[in-house]
C-alpha positions in Angstrom: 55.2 109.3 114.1 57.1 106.9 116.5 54.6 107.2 119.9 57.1 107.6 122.4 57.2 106.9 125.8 57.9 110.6 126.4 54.5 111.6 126.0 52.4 113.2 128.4 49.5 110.3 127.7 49.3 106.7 129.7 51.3 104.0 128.3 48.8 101.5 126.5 51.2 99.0 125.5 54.6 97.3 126.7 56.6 94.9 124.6 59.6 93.4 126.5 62.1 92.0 124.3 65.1 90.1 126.2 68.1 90.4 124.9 71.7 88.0 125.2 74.3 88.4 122.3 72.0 89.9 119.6 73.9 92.7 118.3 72.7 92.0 114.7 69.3 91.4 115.3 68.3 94.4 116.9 69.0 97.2 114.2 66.6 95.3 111.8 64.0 93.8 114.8 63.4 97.7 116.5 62.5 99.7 113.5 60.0 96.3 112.9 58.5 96.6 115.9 57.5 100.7 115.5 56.4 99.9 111.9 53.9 97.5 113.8 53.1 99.6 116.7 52.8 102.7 115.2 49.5 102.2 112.7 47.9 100.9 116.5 47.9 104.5 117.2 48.4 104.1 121.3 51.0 105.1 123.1 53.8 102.2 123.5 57.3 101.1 125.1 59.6 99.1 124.0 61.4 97.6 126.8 65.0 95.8 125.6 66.6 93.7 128.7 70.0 93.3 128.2 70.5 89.8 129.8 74.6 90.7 130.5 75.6 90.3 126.8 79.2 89.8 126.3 79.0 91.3 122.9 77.6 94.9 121.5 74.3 94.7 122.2 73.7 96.7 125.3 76.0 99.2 122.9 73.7 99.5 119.8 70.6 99.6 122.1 72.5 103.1 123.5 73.0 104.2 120.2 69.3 103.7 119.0 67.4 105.5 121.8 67.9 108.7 120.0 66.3 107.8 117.2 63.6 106.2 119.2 61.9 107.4 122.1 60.1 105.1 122.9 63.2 102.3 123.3 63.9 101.6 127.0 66.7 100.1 128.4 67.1 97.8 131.1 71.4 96.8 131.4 71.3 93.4 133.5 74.5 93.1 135.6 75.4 89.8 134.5 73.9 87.0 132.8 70.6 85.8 134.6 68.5 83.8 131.5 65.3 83.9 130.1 62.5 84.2 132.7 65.0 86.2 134.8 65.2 89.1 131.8 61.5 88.8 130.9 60.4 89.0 134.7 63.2 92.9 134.6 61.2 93.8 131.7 57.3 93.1 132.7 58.0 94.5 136.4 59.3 97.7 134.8 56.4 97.7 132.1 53.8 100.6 132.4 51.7 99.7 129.7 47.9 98.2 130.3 48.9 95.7 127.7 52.0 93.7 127.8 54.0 91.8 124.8 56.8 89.9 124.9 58.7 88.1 122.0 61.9 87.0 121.2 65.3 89.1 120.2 66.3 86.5 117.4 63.8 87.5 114.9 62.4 84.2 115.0 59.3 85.8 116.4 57.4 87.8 113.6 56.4 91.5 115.0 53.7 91.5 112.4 52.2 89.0 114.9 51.5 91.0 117.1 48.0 93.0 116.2 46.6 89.9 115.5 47.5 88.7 119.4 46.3 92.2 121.1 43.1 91.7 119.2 42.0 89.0 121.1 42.6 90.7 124.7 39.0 91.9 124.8 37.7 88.4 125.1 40.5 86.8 126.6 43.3 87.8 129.4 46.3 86.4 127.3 46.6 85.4 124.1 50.0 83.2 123.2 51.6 81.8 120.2 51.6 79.0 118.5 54.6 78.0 116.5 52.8 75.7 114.2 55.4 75.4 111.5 58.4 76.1 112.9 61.7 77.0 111.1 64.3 75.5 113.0 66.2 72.2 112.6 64.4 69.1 112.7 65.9 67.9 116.2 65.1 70.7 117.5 61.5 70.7 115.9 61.0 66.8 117.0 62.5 67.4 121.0 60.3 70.7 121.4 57.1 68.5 120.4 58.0 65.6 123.0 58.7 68.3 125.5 55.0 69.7 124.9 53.7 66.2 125.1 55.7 65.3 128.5 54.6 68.7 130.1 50.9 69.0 129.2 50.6 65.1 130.6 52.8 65.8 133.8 50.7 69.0 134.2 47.3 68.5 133.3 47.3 70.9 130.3 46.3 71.0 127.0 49.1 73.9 125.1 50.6 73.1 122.2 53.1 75.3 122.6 54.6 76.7 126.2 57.8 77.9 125.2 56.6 80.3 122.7 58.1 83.7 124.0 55.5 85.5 121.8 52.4 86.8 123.6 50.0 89.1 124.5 48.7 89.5 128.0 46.9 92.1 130.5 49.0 92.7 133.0 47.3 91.7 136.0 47.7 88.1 134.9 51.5 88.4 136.1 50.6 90.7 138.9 50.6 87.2 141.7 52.8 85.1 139.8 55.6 84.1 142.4 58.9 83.8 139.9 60.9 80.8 139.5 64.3 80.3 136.8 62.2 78.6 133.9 59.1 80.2 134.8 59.2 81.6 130.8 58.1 78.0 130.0 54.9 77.6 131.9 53.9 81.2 131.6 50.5 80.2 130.2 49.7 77.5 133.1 50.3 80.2 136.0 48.0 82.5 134.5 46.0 79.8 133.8 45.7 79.1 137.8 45.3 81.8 138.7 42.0 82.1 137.0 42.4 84.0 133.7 41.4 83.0 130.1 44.0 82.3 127.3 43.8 81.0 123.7 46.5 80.1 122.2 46.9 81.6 118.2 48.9 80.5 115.4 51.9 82.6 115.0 54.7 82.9 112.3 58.1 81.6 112.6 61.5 82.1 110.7 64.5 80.4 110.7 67.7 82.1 112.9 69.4 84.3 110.4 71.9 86.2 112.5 74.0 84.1 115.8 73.5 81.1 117.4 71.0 79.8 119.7 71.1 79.9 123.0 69.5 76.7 124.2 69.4 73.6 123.1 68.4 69.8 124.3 71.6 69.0 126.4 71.4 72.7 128.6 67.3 72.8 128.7 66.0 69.3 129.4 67.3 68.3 132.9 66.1 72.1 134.4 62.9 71.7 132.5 61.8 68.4 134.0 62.4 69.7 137.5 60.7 73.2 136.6 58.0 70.5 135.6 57.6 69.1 138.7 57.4 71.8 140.3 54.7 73.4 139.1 52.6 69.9 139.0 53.5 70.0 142.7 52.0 73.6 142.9 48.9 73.0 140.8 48.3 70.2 142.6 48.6 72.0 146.0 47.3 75.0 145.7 44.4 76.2 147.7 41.2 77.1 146.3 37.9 78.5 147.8 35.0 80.1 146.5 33.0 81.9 149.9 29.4 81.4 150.1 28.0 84.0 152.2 29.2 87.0 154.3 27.4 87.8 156.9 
């Protein structure tokens, strides 16, 4: 039985998926997803942001509420980005437990157990695309941009950029949002105080569409997003109070 978010009990879990120009993807990722969920036995959400796709993806999301209840939709006006439709989808998430993963079924729902598992000892868990199927370029530039950010920053994560993870969500609840905030998720929650591990995930090659990003439109905005948040971490203020009297 598909737990929808029509039932009279608390939502327990959130998965926010974004969405730009996937209309392929999503008839084979959705009924994925609630053949994962479903064997959890909690009541879950699925929240789809449609990040202004020019194609018919906001279309066949209309078309599959009915045969899922618990499919939410979330129609973005116009083409925001990544950390824009992921911030739509967690700030309109009622679940105690929040996923997100990628529309492009690079991300592997099966993942996703394994992840929630670890949110009784830890506040987030991410992934870890440790054998990625892409293209080697893109393979090679994703592995210097690790290496440049976790020296900039101060960090030690293999893998930032990995949409797929698993969080409680008052780790997001002070995070001020920024455009490329998707790519140093894990070092905000990190400052402000909560415990992540980071867990080997699956990957798969792109079947259906193109990518989205790639080295010429990510790099510049990345390195300034970098900065930034080394600016921030090294700023912030931090007390611990002694005594009240």
């Amino acid at each position: 039985m598909n737990r929808s978010a029509e039932q009279t009990e608390p939502i327990q879990i959130s998965v926010v998926v974004p969405v730009f120009n996937e209309e392929e993807n999503l008839p084979v990722l959705i009924p994925k997803l609630v053949k994962v969920l479903n064997p959890l036995g909690l009541p879950f959400e699925m929240i789809f942001v449609d990040d202004g796709s020019s194609d018919g993806s906001r279309e066949i999301l209309r078309e599959m509420v009915s045969q899922y209840p618990s499919l939410r939709i979330i129609g973005l006006k116009e083409n925001r980005g990544l950390s824009t439709a992921l911030l739509a989808g967690m700030r309109e998430a009622r679940g105690e437990r929040i996923v997100t993963l990628d529309s492009d079924l690079q991300n592997d729902p099966e993942d996703i157990p394994k992840l929630l598992g670890y949110l009784d000892r830890y506040d987030m868990a991410t992934g870890w695309r440790q054998k990625r199927d892409d293209p080697w370029l893109k393979r090679i530039s994703s592995k210097i941009a690790n290496g440049i950010r976790n020296r900039l920053s101060g960090e030690q994560i293999h893998d930032s950029a990995c949409t797929l993870r698993a969080f409680k969500r008052e780790c997001i609840k002070e995070i001020s949002p920024f455009n490329g905030m998707h790519r140093f998720l894990s070092t905000l929650v990190k400052m402000q105080g909560y415990r992540i591990i980071e867990i080997p995930v699956l990957h798969h090659q792109r079947k259906f569409g193109k990518s989205k990003y790639n080295i010429r439109n990510r790099a510049f905005r990345a390195f300034i997003d970098l900065l930034g948040v080394r600016w921030i971490k090294r700023r912030r203020i931090q007390y611990d109070i002694e005594e009240r009297i």
